[in-house]
C-alpha positions as CSV (number, residue, x, y, z in Angstrom):
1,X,11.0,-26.3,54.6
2,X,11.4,-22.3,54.7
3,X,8.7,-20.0,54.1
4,X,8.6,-16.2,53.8
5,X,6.0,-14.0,56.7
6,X,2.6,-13.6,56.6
7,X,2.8,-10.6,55.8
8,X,4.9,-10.9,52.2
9,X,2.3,-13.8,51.6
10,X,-0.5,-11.6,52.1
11,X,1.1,-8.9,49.7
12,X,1.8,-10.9,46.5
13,X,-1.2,-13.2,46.9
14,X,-3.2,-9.6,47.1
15,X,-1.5,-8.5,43.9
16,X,-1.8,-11.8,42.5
17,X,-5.7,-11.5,42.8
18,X,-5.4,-7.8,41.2
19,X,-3.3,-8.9,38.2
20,X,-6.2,-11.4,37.7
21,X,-9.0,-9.2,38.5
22,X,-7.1,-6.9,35.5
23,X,-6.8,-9.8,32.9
24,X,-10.4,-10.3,33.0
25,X,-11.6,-7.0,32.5
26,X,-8.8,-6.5,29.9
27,X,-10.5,-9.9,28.3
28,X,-13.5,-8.4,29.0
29,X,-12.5,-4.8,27.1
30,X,-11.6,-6.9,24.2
31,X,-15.2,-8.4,23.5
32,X,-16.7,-4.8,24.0
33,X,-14.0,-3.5,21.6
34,X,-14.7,-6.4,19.2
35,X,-18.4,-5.9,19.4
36,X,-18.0,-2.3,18.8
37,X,-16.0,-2.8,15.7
38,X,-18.7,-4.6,14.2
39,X,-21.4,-2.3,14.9
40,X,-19.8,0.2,13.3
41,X,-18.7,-2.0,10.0
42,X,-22.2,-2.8,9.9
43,X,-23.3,1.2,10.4
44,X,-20.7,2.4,7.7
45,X,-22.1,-0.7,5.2
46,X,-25.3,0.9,5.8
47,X,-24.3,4.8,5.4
48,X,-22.5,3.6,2.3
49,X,-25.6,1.8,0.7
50,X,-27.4,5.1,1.6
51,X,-25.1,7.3,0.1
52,X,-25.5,4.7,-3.5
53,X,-28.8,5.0,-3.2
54,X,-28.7,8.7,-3.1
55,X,-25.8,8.9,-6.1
56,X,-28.6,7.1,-8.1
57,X,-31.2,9.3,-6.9
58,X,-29.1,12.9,-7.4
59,X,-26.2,12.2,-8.9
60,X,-23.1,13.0,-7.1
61,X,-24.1,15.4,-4.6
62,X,-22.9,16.4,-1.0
63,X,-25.6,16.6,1.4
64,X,-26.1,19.4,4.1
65,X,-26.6,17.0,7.7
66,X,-28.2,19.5,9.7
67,X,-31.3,20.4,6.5
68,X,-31.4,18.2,3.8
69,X,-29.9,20.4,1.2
70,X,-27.7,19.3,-1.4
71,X,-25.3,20.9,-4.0
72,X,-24.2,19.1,-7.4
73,X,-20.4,18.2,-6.7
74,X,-18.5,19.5,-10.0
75,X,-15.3,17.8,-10.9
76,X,-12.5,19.7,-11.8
77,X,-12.6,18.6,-15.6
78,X,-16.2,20.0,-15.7
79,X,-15.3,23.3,-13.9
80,X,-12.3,23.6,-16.5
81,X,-14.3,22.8,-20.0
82,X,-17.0,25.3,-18.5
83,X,-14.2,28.2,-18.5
84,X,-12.7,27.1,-21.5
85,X,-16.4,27.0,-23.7
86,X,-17.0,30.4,-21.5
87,X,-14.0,32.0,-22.7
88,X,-14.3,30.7,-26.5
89,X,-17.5,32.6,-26.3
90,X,-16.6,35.7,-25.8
């Protein structure tokens, strides 16, 4: 029976190991990545509960992160009928 060197033995059962070594953390990214994915469906459920909760609260507002503040968002019907009733006015 023929066999190939030492050497070329020792080089693709090396790189044999490294190609496994490289499945399992690519198997091992994949859980990470799949438990990540969750956490943040779970974060943006919560955020958008939050942001009904506040729609019930204010009305539809948008909401300064950094202090709380809000302003009334005005839809572009509203802003229209207000320049409309302010220019029948005058």
């Amino acid at each position: 029976m023929s066999k190939i060197t030492k050497e070329e033995l020792a080089s693709i059962t090396d790189l044999n190991s490294k190609l496994k070594q490289i499945q399992l953390e690519l198997g091992r990214l994949e859980l990470v990545k799949a438990d990540t994915l969750d956490a943040f469906k779970q974060t943006m459920e919560e955020f958008n509960g939050v942001k009904v909760e506040l729609t019930k609260n204010y009305g539809n507002i948008t909401v300064n992160l950094e202090d709380g503040t809000y302003e009334e968002v005005v839809e572009e019907a509203e802003v229209v009928e207000e320049e409309v009733v302010e220019e029948a006015t005058k």
